[in-house]
C-alpha positions in Angstrom: -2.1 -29.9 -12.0 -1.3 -29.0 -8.4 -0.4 -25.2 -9.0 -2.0 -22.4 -10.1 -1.2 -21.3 -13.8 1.3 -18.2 -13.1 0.3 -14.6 -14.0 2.7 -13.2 -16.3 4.2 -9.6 -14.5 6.4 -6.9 -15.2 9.4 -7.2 -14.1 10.8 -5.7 -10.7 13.7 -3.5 -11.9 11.4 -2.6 -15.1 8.4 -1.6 -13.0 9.6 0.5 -10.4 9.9 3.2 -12.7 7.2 3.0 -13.8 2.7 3.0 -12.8 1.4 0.7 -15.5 0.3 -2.6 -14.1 2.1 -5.0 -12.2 0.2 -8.2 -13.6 -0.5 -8.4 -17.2 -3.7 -10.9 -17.0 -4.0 -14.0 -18.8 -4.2 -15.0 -22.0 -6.9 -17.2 -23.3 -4.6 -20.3 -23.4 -4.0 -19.4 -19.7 -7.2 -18.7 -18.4 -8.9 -21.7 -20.1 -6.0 -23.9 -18.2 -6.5 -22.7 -15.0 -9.9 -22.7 -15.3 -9.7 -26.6 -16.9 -8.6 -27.3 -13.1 -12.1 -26.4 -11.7 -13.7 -29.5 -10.3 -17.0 -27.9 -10.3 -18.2 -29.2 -6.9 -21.8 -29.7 -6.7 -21.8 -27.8 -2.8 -19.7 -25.3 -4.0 -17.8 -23.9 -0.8 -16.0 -20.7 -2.6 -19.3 -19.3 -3.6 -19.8 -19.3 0.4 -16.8 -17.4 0.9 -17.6 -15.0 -2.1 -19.0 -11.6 0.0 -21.0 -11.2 -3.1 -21.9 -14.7 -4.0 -20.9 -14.5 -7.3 -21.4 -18.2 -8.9 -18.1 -19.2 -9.2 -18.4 -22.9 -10.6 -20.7 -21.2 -13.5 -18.6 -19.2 -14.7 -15.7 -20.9 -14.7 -17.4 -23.8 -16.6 -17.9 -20.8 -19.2 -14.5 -19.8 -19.7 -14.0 -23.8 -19.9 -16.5 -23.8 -23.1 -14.6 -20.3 -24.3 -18.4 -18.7 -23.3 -16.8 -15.3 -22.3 -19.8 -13.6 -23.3 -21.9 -16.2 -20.9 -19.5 -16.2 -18.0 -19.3 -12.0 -17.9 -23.0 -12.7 -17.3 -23.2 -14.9 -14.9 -20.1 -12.8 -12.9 -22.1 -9.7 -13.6 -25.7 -10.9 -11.8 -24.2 -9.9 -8.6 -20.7 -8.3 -9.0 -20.8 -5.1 -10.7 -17.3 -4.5 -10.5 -15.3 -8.2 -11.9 -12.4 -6.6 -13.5 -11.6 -4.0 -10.4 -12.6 -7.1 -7.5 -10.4 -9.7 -9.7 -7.3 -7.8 -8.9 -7.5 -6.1 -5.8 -9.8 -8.4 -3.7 -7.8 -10.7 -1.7 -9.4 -14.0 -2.7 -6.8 -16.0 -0.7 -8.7 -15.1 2.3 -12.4 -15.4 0.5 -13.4 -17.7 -2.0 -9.8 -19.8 -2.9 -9.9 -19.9 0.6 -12.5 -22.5 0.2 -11.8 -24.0 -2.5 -11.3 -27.7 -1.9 -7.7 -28.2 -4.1 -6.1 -25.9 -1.6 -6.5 -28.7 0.6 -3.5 -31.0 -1.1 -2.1 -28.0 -3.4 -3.1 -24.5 -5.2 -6.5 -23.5 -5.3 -7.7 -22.5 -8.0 -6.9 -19.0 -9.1 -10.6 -17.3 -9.2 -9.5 -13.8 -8.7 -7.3 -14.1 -12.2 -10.0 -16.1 -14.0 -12.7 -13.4 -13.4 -10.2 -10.5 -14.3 -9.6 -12.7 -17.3 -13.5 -12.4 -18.3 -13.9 -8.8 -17.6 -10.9 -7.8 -19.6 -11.7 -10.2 -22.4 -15.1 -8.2 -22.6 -13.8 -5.1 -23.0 -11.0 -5.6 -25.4 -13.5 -7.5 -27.6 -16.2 -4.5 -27.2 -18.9 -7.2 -26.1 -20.5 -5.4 -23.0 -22.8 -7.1 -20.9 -25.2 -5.3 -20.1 -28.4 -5.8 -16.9 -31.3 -4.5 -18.2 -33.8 -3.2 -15.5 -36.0 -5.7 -14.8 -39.4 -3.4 -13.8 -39.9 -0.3 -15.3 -43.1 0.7 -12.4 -39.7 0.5 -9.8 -38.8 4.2 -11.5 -40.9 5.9 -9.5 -38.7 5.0 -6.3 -35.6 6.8 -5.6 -32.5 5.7 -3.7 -29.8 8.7 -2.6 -26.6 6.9 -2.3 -23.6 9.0 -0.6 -20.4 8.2 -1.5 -19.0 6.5 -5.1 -16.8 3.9 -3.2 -17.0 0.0 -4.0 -19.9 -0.2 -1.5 -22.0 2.6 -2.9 -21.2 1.8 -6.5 -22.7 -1.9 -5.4 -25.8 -0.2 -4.1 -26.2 1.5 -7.1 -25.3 -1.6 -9.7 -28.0 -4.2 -8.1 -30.8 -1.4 -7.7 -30.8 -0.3 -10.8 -31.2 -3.3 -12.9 -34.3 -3.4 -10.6 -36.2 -0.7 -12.0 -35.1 1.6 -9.3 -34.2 5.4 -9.8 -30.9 5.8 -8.5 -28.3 9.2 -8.0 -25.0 8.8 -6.9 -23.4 11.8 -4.9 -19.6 12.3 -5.0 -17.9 14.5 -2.5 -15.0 15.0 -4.4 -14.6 15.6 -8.4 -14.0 12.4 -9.6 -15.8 8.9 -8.8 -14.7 5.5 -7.2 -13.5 6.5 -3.8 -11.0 4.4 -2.2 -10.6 2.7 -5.4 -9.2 5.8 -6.9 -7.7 7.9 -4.3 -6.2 4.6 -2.1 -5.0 1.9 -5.0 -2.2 2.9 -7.0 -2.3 2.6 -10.5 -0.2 -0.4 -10.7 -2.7 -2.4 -9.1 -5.8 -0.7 -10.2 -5.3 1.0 -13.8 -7.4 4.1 -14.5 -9.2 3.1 -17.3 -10.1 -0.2 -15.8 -11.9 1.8 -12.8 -13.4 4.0 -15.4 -14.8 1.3 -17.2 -16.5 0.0 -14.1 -18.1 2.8 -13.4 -19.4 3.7 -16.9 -21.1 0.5 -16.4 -22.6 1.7 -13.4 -23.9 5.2 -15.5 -25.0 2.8 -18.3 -27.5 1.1 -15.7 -29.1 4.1 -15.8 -27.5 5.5 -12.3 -27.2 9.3 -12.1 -23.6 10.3 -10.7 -23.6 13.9 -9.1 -20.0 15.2 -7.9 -18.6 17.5 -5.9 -21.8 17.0 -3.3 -20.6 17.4 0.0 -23.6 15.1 1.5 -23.8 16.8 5.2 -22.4 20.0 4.1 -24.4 21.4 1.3 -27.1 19.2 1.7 -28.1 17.0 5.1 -28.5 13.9 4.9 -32.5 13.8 5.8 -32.8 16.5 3.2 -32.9 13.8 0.8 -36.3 12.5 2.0 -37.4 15.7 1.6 -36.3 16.1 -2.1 -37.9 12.9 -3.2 -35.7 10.2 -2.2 -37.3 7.0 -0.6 -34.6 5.4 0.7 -30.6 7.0 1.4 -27.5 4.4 1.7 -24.5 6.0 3.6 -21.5 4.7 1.8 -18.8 7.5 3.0 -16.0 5.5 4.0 -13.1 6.2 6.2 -11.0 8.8 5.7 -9.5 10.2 8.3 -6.5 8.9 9.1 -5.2 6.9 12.5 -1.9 8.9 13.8 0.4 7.8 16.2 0.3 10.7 18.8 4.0 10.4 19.5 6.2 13.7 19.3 7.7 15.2 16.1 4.5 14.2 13.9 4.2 17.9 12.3 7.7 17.7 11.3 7.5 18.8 7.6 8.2 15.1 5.9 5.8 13.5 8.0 2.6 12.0 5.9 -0.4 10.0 6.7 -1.1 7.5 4.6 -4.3 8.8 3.5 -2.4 12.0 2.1 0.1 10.3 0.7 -2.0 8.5 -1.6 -4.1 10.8 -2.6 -1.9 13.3 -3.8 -0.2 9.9 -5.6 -3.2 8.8 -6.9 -5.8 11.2 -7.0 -3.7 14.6 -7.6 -1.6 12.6 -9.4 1.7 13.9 -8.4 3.6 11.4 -9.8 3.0 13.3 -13.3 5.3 16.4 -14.5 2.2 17.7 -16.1 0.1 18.0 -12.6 1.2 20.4 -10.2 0.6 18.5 -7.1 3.4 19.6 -4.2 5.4 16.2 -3.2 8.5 15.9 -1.3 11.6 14.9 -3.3 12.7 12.5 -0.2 15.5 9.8 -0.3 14.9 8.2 2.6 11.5 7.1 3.1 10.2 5.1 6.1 6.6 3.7 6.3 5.3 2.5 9.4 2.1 0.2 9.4 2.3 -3.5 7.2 -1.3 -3.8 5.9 -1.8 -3.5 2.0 -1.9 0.7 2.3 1.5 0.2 3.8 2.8 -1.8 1.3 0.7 1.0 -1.6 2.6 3.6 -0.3 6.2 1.7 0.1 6.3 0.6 -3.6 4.8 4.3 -4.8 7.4 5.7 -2.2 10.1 3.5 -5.1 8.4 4.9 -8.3 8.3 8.4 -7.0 12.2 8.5 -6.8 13.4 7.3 -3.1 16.4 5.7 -2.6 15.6 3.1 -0.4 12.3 2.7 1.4 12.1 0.8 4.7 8.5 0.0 6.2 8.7 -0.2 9.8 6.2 -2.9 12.0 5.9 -3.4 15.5 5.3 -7.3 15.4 7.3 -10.1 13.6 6.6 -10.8 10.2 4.1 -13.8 10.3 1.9 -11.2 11.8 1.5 -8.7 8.8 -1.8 -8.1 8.1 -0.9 -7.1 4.2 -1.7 -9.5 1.4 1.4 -12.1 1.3 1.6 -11.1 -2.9 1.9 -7.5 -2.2 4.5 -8.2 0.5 6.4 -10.4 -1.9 5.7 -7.6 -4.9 7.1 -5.2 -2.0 10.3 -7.2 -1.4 11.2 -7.7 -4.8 11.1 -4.6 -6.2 13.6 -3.3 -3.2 11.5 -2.7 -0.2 13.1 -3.5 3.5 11.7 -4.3 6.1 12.7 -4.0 10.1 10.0 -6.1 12.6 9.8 -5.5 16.5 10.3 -1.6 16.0 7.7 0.7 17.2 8.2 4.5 16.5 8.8 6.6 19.6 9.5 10.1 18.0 10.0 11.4 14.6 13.3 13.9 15.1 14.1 17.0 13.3 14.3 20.8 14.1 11.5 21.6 11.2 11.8 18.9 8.8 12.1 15.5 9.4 15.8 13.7 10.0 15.0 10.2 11.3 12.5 8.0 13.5 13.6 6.9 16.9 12.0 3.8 17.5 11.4 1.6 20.2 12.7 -2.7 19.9 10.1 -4.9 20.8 9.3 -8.3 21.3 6.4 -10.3 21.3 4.4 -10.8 24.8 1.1 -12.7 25.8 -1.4 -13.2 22.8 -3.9 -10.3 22.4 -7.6 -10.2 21.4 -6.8 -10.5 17.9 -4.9 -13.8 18.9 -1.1 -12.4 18.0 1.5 -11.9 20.3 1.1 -8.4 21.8 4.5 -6.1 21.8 5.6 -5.3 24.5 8.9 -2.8 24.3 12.3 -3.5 25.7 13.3 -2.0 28.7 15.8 1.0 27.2 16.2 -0.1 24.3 16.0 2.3 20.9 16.9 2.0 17.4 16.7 5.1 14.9 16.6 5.2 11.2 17.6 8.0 8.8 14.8 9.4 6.9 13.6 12.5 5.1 10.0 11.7 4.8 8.0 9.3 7.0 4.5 8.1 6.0 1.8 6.6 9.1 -0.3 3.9 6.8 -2.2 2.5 9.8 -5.4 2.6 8.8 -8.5 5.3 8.6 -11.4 6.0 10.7 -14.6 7.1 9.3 -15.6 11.1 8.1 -17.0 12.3 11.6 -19.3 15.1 8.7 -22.5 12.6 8.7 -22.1 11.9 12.2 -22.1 15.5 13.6 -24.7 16.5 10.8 -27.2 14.1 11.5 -29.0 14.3 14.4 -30.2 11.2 16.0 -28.0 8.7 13.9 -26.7 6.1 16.4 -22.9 5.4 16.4 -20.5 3.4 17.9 -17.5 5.0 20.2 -15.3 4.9 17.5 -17.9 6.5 15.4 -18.7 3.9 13.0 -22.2 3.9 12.0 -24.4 1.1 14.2 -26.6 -0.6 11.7 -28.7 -3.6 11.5 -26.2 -6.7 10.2 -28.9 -8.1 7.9 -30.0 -5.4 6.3 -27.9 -2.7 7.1 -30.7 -0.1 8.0 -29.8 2.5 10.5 -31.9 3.2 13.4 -33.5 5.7 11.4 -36.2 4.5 9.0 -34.8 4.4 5.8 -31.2 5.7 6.2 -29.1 2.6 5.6 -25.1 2.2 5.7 -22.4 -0.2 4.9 -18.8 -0.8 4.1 -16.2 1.2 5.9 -17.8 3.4 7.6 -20.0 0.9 9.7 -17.3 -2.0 9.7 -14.0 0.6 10.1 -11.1 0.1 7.4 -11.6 -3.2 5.8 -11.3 -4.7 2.0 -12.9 -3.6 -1.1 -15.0 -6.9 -1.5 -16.4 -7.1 2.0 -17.9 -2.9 1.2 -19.4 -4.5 -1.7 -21.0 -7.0 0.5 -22.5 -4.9 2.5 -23.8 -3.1 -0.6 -25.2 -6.5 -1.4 -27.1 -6.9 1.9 -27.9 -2.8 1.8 -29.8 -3.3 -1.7 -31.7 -6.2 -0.4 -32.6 -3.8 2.7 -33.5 -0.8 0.5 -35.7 -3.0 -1.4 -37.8 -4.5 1.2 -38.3 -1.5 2.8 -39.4 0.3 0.1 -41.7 -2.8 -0.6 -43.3 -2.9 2.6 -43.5 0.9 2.8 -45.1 1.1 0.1 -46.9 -2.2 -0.1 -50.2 -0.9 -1.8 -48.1 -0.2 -5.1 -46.9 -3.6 -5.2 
C-alpha cells in the first residue's frame, strides 16, 4: 500500500461552526493498517528525525501485535506528551520525513499512529504510568519557569528520575502555547488536560499564577532550595508591522487574538471576553498561527476571511494540511501583497497593500519581495489580525542580571546542554531558538533534562 490510511474528519461546512476537532483519529482497524505498512528498518532513520527520539519502529510493531498497553510505553520513555505531539507536531518535516516509503509513495503516518495509542489509553482507562526510578534523587530540586511543551518536557523526564520538581505558571491555567496558541479544533481541552495530569501524576508540583521575574527573581530560586532552574518562558510578544494605522480599533496581533479565542475563551456566550463582531477579516502572515487565526476568524462568525502573504504560495511557511484545512473550509488567499497601511478614521476600514514580486533569493533561500514600483491593492476589512510570529518576554531578561542574550533577546545557551552562562540556570524552546514548533521545545527540554542532570551530578558528586 503506497498511501497512507486516510484520517476520517469533520466535514468543512459542518465544522466551521463549530471548535470540536477537526480529525477524529483512527480506529483500531485503521491504525493497525497503517501501522501493518511499517517495514521496521533495522537503521531506523525517523527515529533520527524524532526531536525526542521516541522509538518509532517499537511502537509501531506494538500497535501491529494490538500491544497498546506496550507501545504507550515505549512512546512514553521519552515523549511525555504523545497524544498533544501526534496532532500538532508537523511530522512531515521530522520523522515521516525520513521514513524510507516516502521515497516511492506515502510515508508512513507516525503522527496518527501515536495519537492512536495515546487516545486508545485513555478511553480504555489503562494509564501508563513512569515510576521514579531513585527515590535518593528527592532531595534535588529543579525550578522550572513556564508550563509550555518545553517545560512540561523538563518536568516529565526529571521526575521519573527521582528528582523533586515544581512547575511555575505565569498565568492561571497550565500548557502555555499549547493552550493559549492552538485552537481547540486542533488541540481539544481535555486532551491537553490529560497530558498534563500526567505530568502532576509524576509527582511534578504545578504552582500558577507565579510571575517568575516579578514576584520572585529568577536567582531567588537558588536561594529557596532549588538546585538547578530551566527557563521555559516562551515567546510572547508579538512581531508588528510598524506601518501606519496599526492602533486602529480592529487591528489584532496574533498573539491577542488567540488568546482571547483560546484562552478567554471568547468564542463562548457564557465567557465574557470582549471580541469584535467583524465581517471582513484579513490576516496577514502564512505560518500555522496564521492559518489558527483564519479558520477561528470562520467559526467566530466572519463572512469571508482572506489571509494576506507577501511571497507566492510555494513559499508558505504553514503546514501544507492546515493550508489545505484552511482552503476548504472557505479561506482566500491573495500572494505578492504586502500591507502598507491599515485605513480608517478610528476603526479599521481596509488594508492598503503593496503588489510584489519575487526578486533575488534571500538567506533563507526564497525569492525575496521586492514591491512594484506604484503599485497598490486595498482590501475591505473591519478587523485585521498581524500573525507573524512572537519574540520572547523581555521580564527575565531585564530581571536577571548577568544573563547573556542575543540582539534579538533570545536567551544564548549552550546547544548541548542548554545551560546558560550562569551555573545552573538553563533554557530552551522558544525563548532561546525564537518562535518555532511544539516538538523542537520539547527537544530542547530533552537535551535541558540531560544538562540539569549532569550538573547536579557533578555538583554534587560526593552524594552519588
Amino acid at each position: 500500500m503506497t498511501q497512507q490510511t486516510p484520517m476520517p474528519r469533520q466535514a468543512p461546512e459542518k465544522r466551521i461552526h463549530n471548535f470540536k476537532e477537526v480529525a477524529l483519529g483512527y480506529t483500531e482497524e485503521m491504525a493497525e493498517q497503517e501501522a501493518g505498512r511499517c517495514l521496521g528498518c533495522k537503521n531506523p532513520s525517523c527515529v533520527k528525525g524524532c526531536p525526542v527520539g521516541v522509538d518509532i519502529p517499537g511502537f509501531i510493531r506494538k500497535i501491529k501485535e494490538k500491544s497498546y498497553v506496550e507501545a504507550s510505553f515505549i512512546i512514553k520513555k521519552t515523549n511525555s506528551l504523545p497524544a498533544v505531539c501526534g496532532r500538532v507536531c508537523p511530522q512531515e518535516n521530522q520523522c515521516q520525513k525520513h521514513c524510507v516509503l516516502g521515497a516511492k509513495g506515502a510515508a508512513v503516518a507516525i503522527g496518527r499512529l501515536e495519537r492512536f495509542v495515546a487516545d486508545w489509553e485513555s478511553e480504555n482507562a489503562c494509564a501508563v504510568l513512569h515510576k521514579p526510578k531513585h527515590h535518593s534523587l528527592g532531595k534535588y530540586h529543579v525550578a522550572v519557569v513556564g508550563s509550555g511543551p518545553s517545560g512540561l518536557t523538563v518536568a516529565g523526564t526529571l521526575a521519573p528520575l527521582g528528582y523533586k520538581v515544581t512547575v511555575f505558571e505565569a498565568l492561571h491555567k497550565t500548557g502555555g502555547v499549547l493552550r493559549y496558541g492552538i485552537p481547540e479544533f486542533r488541540l481539544p481541552r481535555d486532551v491537553m488536560d490529560r497530558e498534563i495530569d500526567y505530568i502532576k501524576a509524576l509527582g511534578v508540583k504545578i504552582i500558577k499564577d507565579a510571575v517568575i521575574g516579578k514576584s520572585a527573581g529568577v536567582m531567588s530560586l537558588f536561594d529557596e532550595g532549588f538546585d538547578a532552574v530551566y527557563l521555559g518562558t516562551g515567546s510572547g510578544t508579538p512581531k508588528l508591522l510598524g506601518i501606519k494605522g496599526e492602533n486602529l480599533s480592529g487591528v489584532f496581533s496574533g498573539n491577542e487574538w488567540l488568546t482571547r479565542i483560546n484562552l478567554m475563551r471568547a468564542f463562548r456566550d457564557d465567557y465574557l471576553t470582549p471580541f469584535p463582531s467583524a465581517r471582513r477579516v484579513v490576516i496577514i502572515g502564512a505560518g500555522n498561527t496564521a492559518m489558527d487565526c483564519a479558520r477561528c476568524a470562520l467559526r467566530t462568525g466572519a463572512e469571508k476571511v482572506t489571509v494576506v502573504y507577501r511571497r507566492s504560495r510555494e513559499d508558505m511557511p504553514a503546514r501544507k494540511e492546515e493550508i489545505e484545512n484552511a482552503e476548504e473550509e472557505g479561506v482566500k488567499f491573495v500572494f505578492l501583497r504586502n500591507p502598507a497601511e491599515f485605513l480608517g478614521e478610528d476603526a479599521l476600514e481596509g488594508v492598503r497593500c503593496a503588489v510584489m514580486e519575487p526578486g533575488e533569493p534571500d538567506s533563507s533561500g526564497r525569492p525575496r519581495p521586492v514591491p512594484v514600483e506604484g503599485a497598490f491593492e486595498t482590501i475591505e476589512a473591519d478587523c485585521a489580525v498581524v500573525a507573524l510570529g512572537q519574540n520572547p518576554n523581555p521580564l527575565i531578561r531585564t530581571t536577571t542580571r548577568g544573563l547573556k542574550m542575543t540582539r534579538w533577546g533570545g536567551i544564548v545557551t549552550d546547544p548541548e546542554t542548554c545551560m546558560t552562562n550562569i551555573p545552573g540556570i538553563f533554557a530552551g524552546g522558544d525563548v532561546v531558538t525564537g518562535e518555532a514548533t511544539v516538538i523542537s521545545a520539547m527537544g530542547a527540554g530533552r537535551r535541558a533534562a540531560k544538562g540539569i542532570e549532569n550538573y547536579i551530578r557533578e555538583t554534587y558528586k560526593q552524594d552519588f
